[in-house]
N, C-alpha and C positions, 0 to 999 in steps of 0.2 A: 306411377310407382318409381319408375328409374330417376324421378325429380325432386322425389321426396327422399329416395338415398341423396343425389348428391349435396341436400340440401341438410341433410345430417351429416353429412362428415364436412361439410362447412362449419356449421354450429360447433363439432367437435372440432375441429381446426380453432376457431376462436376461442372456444373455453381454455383447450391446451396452451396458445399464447397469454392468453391472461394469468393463467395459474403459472407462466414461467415468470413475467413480468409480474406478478407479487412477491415471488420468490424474489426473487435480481432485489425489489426495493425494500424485502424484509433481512435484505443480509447489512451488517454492522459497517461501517465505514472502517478499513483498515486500521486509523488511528483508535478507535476506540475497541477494537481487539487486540491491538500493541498494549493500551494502557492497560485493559483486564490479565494480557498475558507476562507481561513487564513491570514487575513492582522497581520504583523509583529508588533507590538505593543497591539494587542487585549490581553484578559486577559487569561491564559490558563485552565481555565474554561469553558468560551467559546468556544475556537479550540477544546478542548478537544469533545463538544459537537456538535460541526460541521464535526470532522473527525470520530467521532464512528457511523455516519450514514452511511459509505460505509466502515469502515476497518471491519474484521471480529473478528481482534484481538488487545486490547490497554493495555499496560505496561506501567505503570508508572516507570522509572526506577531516583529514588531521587539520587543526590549528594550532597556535601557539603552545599549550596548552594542553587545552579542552580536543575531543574529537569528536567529531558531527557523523553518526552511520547515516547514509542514506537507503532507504527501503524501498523497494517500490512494488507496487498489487497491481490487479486488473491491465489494463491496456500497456502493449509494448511502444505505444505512442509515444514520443515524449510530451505533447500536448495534452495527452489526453489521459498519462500517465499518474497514477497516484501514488505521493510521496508520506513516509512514515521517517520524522526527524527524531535520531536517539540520540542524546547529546548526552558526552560522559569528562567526568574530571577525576586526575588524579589524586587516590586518597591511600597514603601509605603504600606507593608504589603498586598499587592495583588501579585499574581507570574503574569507574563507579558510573552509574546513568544517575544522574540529577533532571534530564525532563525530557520528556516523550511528547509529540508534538510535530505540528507540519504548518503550512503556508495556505491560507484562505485564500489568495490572489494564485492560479498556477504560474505565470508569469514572474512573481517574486522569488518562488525558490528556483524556478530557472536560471534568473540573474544572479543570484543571491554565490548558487554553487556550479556558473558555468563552467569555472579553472577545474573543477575537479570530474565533471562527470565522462564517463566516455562513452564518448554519442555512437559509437558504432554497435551501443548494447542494446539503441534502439531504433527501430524500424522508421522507415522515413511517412 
């Protein structure tokens, strides 16, 4: 008897990790709840205040120009970290998001915006 409990709450142990891990791989990749919650022409004012309610971290990173937000979800890693790119231009003295979007390689947008990010915001 006492072997057949533990051998049910084994089985419930496993079904419980399973049902997290479908969870974990049925949720959206960040970028593509940026692009659903982020229409491309809004003011980046706005996105800026639509994406800092789920990233845990936002970089502004200015160019000449143009300004690159940096977003970032899931892990405080910087390896392991995922990045949402809102890149906005000035149109009539308001900055505007023209594209939403991030780096397939994580290693490219590390290099890409190492002068700007500040790595003490993330865990070693």
């Amino acid at each position: 008897m006492e072997h057949r409990t533990h051998l049910a709450k084994v089985v419930l142990v496993l079904i419980l990790l399973a049902a997290m891990l479908l969870l974990g791989a049925c949720q959206p990749h960040p970028l593509e709840r940026a692009r659903e919650q982020v229409p491309i022409g809004i003011s980046r004012e706005e996105a800026i205040a639509i994406l800092s309610q789920e990233a845990w971290y936002h970089q502004p990173c200015p160019n000449r120009i143009t300004i690159d937000d940096l977003f970032f979800y899931t892990s405080r890693r910087l390896k392991e970290a995922q990045v949402v790119i809102l890149q906005s231009e000035p149109i009539d003295g308001v900055y505007v998001v023209y594209d939403i979007g991030t780096f397939d390689e994580p290693n490219a947008w590390r290099a890409a915006y190492r002068d700007c990010l500040q790595m003490d915001m993330f865990e070693p």
